[in-house]
Backbone as a chain_set.jsonl record, in Angstrom:
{"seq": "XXXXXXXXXXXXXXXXXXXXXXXXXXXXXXXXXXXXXXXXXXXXXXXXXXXXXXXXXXXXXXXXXXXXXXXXXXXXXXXXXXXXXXXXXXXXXXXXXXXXXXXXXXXXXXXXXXXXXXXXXXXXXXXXXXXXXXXXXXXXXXXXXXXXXXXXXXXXXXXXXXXXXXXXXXXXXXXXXXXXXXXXXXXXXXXXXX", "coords": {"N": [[-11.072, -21.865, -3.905], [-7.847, -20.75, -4.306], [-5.443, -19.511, -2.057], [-3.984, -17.734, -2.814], [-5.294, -16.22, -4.034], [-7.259, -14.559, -2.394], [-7.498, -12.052, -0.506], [-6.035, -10.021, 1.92], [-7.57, -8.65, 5.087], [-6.473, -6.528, 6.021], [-4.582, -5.597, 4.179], [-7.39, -4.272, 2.391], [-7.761, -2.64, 4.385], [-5.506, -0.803, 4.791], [-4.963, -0.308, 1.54], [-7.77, 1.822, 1.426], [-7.207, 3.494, 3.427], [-7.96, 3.487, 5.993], [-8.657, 2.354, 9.564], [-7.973, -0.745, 10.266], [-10.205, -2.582, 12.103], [-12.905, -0.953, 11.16], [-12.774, -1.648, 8.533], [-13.239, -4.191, 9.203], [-16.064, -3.933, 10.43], [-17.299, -2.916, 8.456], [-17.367, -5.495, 6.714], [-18.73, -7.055, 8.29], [-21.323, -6.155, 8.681], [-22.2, -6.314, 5.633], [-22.604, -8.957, 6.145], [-20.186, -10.604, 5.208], [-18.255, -13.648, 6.019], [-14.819, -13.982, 6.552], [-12.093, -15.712, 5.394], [-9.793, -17.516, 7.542], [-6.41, -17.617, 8.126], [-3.221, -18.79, 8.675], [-0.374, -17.132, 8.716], [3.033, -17.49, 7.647], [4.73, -15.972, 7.526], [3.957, -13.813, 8.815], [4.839, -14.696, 11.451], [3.351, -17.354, 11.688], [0.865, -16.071, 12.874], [-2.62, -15.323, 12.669], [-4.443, -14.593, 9.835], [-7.619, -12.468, 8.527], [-8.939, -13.069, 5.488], [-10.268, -12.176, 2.492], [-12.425, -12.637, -0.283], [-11.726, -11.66, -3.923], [-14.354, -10.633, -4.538], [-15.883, -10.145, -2.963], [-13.758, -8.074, -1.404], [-14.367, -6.25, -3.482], [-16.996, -5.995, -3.282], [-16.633, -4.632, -0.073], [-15.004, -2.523, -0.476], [-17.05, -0.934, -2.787], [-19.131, -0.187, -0.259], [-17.633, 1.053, 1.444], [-16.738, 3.23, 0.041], [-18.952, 5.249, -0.559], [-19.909, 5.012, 2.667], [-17.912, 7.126, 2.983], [-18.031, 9.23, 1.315], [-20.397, 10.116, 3.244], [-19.066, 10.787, 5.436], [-19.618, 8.683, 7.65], [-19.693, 5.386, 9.157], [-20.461, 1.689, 7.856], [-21.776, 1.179, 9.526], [-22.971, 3.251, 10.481], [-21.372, 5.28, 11.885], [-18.885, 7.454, 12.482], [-16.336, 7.539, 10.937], [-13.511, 5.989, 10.464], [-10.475, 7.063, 9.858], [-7.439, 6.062, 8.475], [-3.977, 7.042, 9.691], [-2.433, 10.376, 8.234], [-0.311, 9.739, 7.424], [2.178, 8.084, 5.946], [5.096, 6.314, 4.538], [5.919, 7.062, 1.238], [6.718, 4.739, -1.616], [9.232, 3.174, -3.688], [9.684, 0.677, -5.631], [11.288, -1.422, -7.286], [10.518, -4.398, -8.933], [11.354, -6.372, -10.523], [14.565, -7.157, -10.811], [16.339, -8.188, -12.03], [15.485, -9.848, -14.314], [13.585, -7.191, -15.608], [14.376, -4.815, -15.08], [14.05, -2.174, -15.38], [11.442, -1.694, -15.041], [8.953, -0.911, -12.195], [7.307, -0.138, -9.488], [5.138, 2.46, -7.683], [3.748, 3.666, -4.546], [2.117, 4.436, -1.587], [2.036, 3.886, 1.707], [1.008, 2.561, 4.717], [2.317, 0.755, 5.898], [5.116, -0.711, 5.401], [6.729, -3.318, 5.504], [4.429, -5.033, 5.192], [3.534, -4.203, 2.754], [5.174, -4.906, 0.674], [5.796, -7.765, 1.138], [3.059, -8.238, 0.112], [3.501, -7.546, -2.7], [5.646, -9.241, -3.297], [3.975, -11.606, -3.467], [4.189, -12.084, -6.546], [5.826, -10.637, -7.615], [8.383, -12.257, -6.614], [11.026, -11.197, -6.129], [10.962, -8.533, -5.711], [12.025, -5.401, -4.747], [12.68, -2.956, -2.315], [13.712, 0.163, -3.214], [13.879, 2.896, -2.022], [12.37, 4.622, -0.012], [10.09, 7.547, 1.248], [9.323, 9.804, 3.989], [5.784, 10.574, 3.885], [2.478, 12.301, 3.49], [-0.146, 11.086, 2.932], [-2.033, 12.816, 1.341], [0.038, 13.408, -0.501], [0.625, 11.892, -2.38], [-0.829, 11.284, -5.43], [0.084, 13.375, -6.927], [3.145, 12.885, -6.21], [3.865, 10.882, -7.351], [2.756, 12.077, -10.308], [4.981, 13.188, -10.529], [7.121, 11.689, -10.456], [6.921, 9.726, -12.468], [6.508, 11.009, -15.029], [6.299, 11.22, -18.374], [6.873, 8.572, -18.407], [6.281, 4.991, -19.277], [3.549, 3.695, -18.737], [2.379, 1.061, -17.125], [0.301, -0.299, -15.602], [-1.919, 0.879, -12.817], [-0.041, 1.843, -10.659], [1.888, 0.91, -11.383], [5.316, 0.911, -13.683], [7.565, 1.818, -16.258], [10.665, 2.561, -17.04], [13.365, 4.021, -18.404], [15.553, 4.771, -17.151], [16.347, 3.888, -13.976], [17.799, 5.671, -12.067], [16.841, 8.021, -12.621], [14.731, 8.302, -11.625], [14.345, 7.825, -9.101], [16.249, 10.172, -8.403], [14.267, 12.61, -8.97], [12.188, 11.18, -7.045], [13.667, 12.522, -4.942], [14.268, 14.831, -5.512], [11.374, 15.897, -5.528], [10.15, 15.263, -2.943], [12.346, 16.612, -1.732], [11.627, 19.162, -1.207], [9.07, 19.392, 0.059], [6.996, 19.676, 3.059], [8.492, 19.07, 6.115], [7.663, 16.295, 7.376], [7.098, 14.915, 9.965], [5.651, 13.479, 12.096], [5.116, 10.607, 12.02], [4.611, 7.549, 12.924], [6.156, 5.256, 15.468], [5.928, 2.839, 15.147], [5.335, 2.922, 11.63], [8.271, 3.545, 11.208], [9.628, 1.526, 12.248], [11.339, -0.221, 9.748], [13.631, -1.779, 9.696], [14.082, -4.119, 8.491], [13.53, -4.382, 5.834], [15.001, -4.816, 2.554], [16.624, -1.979, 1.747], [18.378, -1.013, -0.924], [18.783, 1.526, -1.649], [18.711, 3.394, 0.178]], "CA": [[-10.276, -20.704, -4.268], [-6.342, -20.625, -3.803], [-4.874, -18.585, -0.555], [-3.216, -16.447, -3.252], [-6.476, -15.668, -4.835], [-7.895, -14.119, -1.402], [-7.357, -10.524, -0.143], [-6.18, -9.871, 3.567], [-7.989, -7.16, 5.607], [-5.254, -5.828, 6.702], [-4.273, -4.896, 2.858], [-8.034, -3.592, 1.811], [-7.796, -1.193, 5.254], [-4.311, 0.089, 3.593], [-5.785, 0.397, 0.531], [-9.116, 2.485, 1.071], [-6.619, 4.711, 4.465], [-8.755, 3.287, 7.239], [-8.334, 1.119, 10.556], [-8.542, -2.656, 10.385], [-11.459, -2.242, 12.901], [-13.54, -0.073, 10.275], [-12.991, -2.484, 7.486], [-14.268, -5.416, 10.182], [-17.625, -3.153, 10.63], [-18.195, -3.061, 6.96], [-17.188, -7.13, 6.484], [-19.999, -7.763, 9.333], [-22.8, -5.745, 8.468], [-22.222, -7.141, 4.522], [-22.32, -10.277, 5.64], [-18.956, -11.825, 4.852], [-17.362, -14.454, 6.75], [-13.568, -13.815, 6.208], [-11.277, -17.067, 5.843], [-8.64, -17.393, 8.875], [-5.557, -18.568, 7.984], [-2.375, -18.501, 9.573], [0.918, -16.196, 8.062], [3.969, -17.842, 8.217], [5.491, -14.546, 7.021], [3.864, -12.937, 10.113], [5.288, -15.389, 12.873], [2.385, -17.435, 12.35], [0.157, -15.081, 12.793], [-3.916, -15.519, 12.128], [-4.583, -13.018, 9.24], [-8.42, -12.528, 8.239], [-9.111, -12.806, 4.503], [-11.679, -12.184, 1.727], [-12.346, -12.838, -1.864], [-11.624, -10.632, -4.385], [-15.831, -10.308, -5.227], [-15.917, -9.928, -1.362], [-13.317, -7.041, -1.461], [-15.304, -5.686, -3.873], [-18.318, -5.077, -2.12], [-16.148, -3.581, 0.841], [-14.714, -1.011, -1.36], [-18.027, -0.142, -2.758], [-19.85, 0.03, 0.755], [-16.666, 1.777, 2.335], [-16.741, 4.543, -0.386], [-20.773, 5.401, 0.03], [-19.716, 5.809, 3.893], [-16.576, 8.018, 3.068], [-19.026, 10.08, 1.452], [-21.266, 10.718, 4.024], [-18.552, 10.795, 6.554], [-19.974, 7.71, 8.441], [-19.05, 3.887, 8.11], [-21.246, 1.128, 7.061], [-23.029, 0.922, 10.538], [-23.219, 4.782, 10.77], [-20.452, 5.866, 13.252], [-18.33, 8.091, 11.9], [-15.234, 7.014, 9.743], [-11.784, 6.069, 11.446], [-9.015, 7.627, 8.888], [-6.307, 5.495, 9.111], [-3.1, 8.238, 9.416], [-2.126, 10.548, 6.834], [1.415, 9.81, 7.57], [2.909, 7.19, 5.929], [5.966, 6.15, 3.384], [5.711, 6.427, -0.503], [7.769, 3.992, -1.831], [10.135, 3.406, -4.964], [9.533, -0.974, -5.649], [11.977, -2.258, -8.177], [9.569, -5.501, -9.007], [11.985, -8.025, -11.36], [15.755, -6.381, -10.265], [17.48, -8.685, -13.186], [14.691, -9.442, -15.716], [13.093, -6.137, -16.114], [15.327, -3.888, -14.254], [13.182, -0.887, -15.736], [9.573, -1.848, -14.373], [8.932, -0.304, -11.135], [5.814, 0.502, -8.293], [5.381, 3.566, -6.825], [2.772, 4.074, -3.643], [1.911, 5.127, -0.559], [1.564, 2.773, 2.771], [1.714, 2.692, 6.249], [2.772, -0.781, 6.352], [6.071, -0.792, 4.359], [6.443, -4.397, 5.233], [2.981, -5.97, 4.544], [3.292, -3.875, 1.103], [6.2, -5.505, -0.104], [5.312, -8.872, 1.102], [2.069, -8.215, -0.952], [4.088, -7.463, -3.909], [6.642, -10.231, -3.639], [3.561, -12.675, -4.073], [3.583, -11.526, -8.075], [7.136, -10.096, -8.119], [9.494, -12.684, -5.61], [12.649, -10.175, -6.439], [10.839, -7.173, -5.413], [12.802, -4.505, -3.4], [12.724, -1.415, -1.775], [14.511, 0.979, -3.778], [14.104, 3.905, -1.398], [10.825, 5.266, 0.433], [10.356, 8.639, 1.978], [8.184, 9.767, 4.702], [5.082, 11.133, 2.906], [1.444, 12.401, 3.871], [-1.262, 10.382, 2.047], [-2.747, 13.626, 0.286], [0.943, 13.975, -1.607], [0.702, 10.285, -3.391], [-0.899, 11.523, -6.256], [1.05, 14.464, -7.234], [4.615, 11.902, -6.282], [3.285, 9.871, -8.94], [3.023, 12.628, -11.26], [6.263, 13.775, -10.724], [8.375, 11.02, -10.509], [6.823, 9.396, -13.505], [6.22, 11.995, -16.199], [6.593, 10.585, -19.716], [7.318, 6.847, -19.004], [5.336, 3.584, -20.072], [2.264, 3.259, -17.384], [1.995, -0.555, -17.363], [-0.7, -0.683, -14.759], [-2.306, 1.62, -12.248], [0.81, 2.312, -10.141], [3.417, 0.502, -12.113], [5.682, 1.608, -14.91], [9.132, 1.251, -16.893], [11.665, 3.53, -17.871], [14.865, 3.355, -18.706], [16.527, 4.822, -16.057], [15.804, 4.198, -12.241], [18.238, 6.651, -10.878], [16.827, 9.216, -13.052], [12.998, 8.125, -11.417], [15.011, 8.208, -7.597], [16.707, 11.592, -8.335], [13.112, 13.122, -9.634], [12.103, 11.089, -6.286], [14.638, 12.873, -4.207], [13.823, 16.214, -5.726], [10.34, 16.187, -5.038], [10.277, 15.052, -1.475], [13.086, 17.742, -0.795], [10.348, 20.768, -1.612], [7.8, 19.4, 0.638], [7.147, 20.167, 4.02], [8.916, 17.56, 7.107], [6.776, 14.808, 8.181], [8.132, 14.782, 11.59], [5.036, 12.637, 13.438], [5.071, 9.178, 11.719], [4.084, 6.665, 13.772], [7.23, 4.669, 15.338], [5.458, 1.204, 13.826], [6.4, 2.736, 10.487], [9.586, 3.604, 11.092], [10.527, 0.205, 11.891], [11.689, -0.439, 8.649], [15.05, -2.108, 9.347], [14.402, -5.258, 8.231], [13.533, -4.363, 4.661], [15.913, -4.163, 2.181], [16.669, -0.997, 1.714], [20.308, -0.368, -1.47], [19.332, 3.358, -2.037], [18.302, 4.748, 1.238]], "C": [[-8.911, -20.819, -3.607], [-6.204, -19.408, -2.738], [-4.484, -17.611, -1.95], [-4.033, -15.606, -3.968], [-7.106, -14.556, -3.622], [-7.094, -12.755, -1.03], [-7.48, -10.416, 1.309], [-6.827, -8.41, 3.817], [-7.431, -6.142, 5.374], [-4.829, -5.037, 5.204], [-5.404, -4.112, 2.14], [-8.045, -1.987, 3.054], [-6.583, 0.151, 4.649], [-4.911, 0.862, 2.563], [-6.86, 1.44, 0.484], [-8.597, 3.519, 2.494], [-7.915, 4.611, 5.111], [-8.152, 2.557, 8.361], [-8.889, -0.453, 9.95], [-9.911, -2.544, 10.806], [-12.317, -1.888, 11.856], [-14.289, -0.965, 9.106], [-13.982, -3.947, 8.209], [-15.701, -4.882, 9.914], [-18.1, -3.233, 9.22], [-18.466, -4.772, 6.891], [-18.445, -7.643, 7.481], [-21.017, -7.276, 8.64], [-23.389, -5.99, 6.66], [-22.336, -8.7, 4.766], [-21.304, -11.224, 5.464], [-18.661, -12.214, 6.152], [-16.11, -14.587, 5.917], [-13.159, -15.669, 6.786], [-10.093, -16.369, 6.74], [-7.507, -18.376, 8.167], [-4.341, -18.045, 8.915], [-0.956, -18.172, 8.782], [1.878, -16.437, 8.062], [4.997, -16.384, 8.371], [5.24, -13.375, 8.026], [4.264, -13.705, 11.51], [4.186, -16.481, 12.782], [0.833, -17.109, 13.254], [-1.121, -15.566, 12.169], [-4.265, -14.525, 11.963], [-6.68, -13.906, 8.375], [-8.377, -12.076, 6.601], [-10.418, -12.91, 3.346], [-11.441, -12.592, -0.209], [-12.674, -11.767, -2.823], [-13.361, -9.723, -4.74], [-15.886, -9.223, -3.702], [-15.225, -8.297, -1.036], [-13.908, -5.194, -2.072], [-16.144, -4.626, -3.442], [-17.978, -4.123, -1.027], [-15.883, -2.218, -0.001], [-16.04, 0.21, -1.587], [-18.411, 0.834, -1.293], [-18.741, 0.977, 1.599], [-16.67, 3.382, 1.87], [-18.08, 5.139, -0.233], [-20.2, 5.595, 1.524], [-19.068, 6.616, 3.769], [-17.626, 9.435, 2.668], [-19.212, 11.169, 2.34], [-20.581, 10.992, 5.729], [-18.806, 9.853, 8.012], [-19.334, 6.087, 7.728], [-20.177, 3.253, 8.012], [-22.547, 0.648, 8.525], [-23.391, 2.187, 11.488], [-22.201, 5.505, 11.891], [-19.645, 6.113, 12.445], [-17.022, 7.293, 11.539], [-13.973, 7.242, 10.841], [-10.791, 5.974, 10.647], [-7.947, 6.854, 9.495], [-5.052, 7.072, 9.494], [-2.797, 8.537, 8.663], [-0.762, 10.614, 6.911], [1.517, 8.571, 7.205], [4.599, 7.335, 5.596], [5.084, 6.248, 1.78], [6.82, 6.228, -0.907], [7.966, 3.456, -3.257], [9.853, 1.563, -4.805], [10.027, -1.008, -6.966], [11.26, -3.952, -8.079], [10.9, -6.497, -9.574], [13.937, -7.057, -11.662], [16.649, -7.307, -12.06], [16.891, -8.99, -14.841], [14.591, -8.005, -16.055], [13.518, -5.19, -15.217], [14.497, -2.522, -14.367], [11.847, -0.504, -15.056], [9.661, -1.592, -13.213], [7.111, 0.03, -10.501], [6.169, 1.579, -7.673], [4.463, 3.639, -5.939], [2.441, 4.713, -2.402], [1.806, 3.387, 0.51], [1.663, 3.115, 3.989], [1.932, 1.4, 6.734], [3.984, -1.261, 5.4], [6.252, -2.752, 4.299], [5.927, -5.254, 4.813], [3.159, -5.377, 2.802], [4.125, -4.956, 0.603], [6.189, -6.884, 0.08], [3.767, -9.28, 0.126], [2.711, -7.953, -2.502], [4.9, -8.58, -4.423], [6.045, -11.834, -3.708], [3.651, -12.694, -5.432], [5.126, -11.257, -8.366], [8.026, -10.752, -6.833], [10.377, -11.845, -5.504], [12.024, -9.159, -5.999], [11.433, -6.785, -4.577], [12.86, -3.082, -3.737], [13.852, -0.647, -2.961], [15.082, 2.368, -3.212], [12.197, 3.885, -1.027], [11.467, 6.043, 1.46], [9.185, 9.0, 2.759], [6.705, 10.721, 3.948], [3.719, 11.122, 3.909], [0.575, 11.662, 2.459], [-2.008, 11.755, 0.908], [-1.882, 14.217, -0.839], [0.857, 12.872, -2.923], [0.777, 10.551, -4.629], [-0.177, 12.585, -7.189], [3.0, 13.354, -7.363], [4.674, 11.522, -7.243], [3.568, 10.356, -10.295], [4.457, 12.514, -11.571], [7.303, 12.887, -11.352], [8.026, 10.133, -12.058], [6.559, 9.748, -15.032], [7.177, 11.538, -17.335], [7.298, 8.749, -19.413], [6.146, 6.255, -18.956], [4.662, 3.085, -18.746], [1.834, 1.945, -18.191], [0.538, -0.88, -16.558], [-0.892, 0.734, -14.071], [-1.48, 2.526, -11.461], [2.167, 1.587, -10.344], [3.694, 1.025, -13.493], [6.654, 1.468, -15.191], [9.336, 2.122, -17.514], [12.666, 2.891, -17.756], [16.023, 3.478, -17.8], [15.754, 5.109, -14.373], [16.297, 4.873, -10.975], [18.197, 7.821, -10.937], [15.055, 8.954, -12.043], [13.517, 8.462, -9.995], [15.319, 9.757, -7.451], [15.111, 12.736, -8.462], [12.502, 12.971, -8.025], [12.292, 12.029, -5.253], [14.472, 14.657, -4.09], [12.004, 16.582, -5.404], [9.952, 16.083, -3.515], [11.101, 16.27, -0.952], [12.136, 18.982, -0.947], [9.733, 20.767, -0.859], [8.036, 19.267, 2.25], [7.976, 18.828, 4.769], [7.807, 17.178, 7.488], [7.711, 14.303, 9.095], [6.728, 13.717, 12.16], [4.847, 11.275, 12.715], [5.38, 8.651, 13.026], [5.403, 5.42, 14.183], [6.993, 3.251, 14.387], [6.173, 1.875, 12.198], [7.65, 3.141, 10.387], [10.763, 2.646, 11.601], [10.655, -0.555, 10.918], [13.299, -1.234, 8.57], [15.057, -3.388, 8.751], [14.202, -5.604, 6.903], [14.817, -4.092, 3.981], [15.471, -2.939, 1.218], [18.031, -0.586, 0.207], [20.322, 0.747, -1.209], [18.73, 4.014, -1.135], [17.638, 3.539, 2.184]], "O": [[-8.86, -20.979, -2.388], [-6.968, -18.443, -2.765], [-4.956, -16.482, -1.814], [-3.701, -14.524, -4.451], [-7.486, -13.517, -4.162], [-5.939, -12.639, -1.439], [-8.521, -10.6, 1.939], [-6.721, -7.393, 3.132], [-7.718, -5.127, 4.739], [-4.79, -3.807, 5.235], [-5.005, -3.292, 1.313], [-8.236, -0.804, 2.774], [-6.692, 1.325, 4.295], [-5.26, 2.042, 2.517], [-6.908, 2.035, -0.593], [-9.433, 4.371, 2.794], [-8.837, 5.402, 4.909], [-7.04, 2.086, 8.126], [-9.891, -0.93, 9.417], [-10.788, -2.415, 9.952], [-12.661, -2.979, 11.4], [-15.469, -1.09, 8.777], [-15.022, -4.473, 7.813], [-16.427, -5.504, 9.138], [-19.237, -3.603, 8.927], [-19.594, -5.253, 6.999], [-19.007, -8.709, 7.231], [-21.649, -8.061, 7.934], [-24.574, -5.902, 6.342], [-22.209, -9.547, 3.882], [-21.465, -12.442, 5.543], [-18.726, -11.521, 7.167], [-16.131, -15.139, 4.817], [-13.503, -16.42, 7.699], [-9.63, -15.228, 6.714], [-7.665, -19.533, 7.779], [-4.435, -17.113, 9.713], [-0.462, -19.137, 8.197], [2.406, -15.493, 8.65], [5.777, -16.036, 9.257], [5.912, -12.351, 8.152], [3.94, -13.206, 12.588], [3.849, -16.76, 13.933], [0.087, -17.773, 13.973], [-0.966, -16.232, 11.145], [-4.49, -13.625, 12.773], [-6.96, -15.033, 7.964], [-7.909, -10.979, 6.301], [-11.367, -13.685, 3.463], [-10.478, -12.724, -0.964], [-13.661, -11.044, -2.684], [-13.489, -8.547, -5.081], [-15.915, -8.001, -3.549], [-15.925, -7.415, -0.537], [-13.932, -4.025, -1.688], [-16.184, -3.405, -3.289], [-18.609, -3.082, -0.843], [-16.527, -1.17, -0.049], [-16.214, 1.342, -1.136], [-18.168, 2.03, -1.133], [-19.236, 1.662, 2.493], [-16.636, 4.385, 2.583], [-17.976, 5.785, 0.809], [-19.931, 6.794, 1.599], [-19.414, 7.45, 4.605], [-17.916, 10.366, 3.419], [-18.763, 12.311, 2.439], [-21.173, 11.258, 6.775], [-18.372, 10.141, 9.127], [-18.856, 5.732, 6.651], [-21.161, 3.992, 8.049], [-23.639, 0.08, 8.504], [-23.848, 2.245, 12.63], [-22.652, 6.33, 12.685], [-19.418, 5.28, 11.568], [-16.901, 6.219, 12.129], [-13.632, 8.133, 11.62], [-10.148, 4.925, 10.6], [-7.587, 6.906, 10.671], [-5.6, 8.174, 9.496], [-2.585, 7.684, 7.802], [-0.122, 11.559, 6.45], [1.024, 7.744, 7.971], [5.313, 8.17, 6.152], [4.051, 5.711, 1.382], [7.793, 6.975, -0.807], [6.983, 3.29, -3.979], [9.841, 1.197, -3.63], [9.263, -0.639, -7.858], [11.559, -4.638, -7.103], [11.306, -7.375, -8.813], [14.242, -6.474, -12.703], [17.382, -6.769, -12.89], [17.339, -8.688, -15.947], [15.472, -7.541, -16.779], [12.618, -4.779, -14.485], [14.345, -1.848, -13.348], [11.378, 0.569, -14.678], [10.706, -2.088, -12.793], [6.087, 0.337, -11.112], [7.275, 1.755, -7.163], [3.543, 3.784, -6.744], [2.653, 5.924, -2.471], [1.593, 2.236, 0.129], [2.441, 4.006, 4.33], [1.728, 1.048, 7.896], [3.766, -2.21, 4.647], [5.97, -3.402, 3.293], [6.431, -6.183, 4.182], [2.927, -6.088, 1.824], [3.573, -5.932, 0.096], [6.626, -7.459, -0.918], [3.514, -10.367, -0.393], [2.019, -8.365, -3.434], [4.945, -8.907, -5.609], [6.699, -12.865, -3.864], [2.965, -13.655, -5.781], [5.594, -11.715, -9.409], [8.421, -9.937, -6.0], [10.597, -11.685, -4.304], [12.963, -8.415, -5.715], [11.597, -7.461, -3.561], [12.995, -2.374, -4.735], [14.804, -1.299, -3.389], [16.128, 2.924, -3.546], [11.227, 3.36, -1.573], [12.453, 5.859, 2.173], [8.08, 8.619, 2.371], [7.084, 11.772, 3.431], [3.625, 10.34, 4.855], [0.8, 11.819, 1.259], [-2.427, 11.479, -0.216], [-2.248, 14.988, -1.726], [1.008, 13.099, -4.124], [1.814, 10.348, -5.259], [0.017, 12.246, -8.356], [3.734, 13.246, -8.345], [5.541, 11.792, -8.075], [4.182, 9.774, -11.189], [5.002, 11.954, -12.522], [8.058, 13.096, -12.302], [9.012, 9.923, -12.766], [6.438, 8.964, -15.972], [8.406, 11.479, -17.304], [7.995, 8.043, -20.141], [5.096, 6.822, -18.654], [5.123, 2.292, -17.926], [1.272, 1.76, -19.27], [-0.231, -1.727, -17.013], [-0.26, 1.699, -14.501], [-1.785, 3.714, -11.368], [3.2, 1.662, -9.679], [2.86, 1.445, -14.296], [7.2, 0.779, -14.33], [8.619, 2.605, -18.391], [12.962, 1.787, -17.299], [17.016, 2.767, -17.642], [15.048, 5.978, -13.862], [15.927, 4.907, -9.802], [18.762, 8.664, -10.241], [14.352, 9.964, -12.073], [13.076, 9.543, -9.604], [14.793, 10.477, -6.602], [15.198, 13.768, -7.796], [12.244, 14.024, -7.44], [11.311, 12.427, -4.625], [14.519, 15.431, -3.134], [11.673, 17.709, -5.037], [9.383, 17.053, -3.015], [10.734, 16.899, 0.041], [12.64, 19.894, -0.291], [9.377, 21.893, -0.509], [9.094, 18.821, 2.694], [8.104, 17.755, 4.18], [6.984, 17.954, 7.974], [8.7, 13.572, 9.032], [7.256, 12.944, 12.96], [3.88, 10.807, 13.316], [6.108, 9.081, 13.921], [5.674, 4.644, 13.266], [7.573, 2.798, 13.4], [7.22, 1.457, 11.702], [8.148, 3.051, 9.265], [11.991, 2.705, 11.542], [10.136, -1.667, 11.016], [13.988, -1.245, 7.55], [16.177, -3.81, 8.462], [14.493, -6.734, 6.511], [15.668, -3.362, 4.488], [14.57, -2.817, 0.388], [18.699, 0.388, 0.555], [21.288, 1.311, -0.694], [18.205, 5.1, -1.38], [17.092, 3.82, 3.251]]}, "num_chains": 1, "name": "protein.A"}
């Protein structure tokens, strides 16, 4: 199986708003042995990864604990924070200028390095500080009546009418004053519109 085929931890804990740790406890008591490789994109860095079947099964076995408010070896569930970013991803800036991601993270970096395996050109467009229980509602908002390509991608015609929509929904909602300094080291992304 290709490295680009495989699924880091670190991106299914994101995904399913848990700790790393958490996701480990499921990956053991299933059984998997995660491949180790090493990140150049993290310094070199040894990141633990799984296969998409593999991912799978976490998901399942993660949601069945969420449930019952326990994890997969019965000790109660470790919520990642509901503070992140949800973020505006311009995917193909000169091809398809229109097509766009919208999500949630608390790893603005790792996202967009996960995106820019599939979309090299991807960039920030803007992200605002956001609680994880607004995501879905953002989503609504900012995308109402354009062309849902995928689950959290989509194309319109204008992306400073999808920012402004952005801009207006975020200003309504309460401050998210305690984000976590980790995500608010964001300087090294690019950033044009904010």
């Amino acid at each position: 199986m290709a490295a680009g085929d495989l699924i880091p931890v670190a991106e299914l804990a994101d995904e399913l708003g848990t700790y790393r740790a958490t996701i480990f406890k499921v990956v053991k008591r299933l059984g998997i042995q995660p491949v180790k490789r090493r990140d150049s994109e993290r310094g070199g860095q040894q990141i633990a990864l799984v296969t998409p079947a593999e991912a799978s099964a976490v998901r399942e076995e993660f949601t069945a604990g969420r449930r019952s408010g326990t994890d997969a070896s019965g000790d109660t569930l470790l919520l990642a924070p509901d503070e992140g970013r949800f973020y505006l991803i311009q995917l193909e800036p000169v091809h398809d200028p229109g097509r766009f991601k919208v999500g949630f993270t608390t790893d603005l970096d790792g996202r967009l390095r996960h995106h820019r395996c599939s979309a090299p050109f991807a960039q920030y467009m803007k992200h605002w500080p956001c609680r994880r229980t607004w995501e879905r509602a953002a989503i609504d908002c900012m995308t109402a009546g354009l062309e849902q390509l995928h689950t959290e991608v989509f194309r319109g015609p204008s992306l400073p009418e999808v920012l402004a929509r952005g801009e207006r929904f975020f200003a309504v909602m309460p401050v998210v004053d305690n984000i976590s300094e980790e995500i608010d080291k964001d300087t090294s992304i690019d950033s044009p519109a904010g």
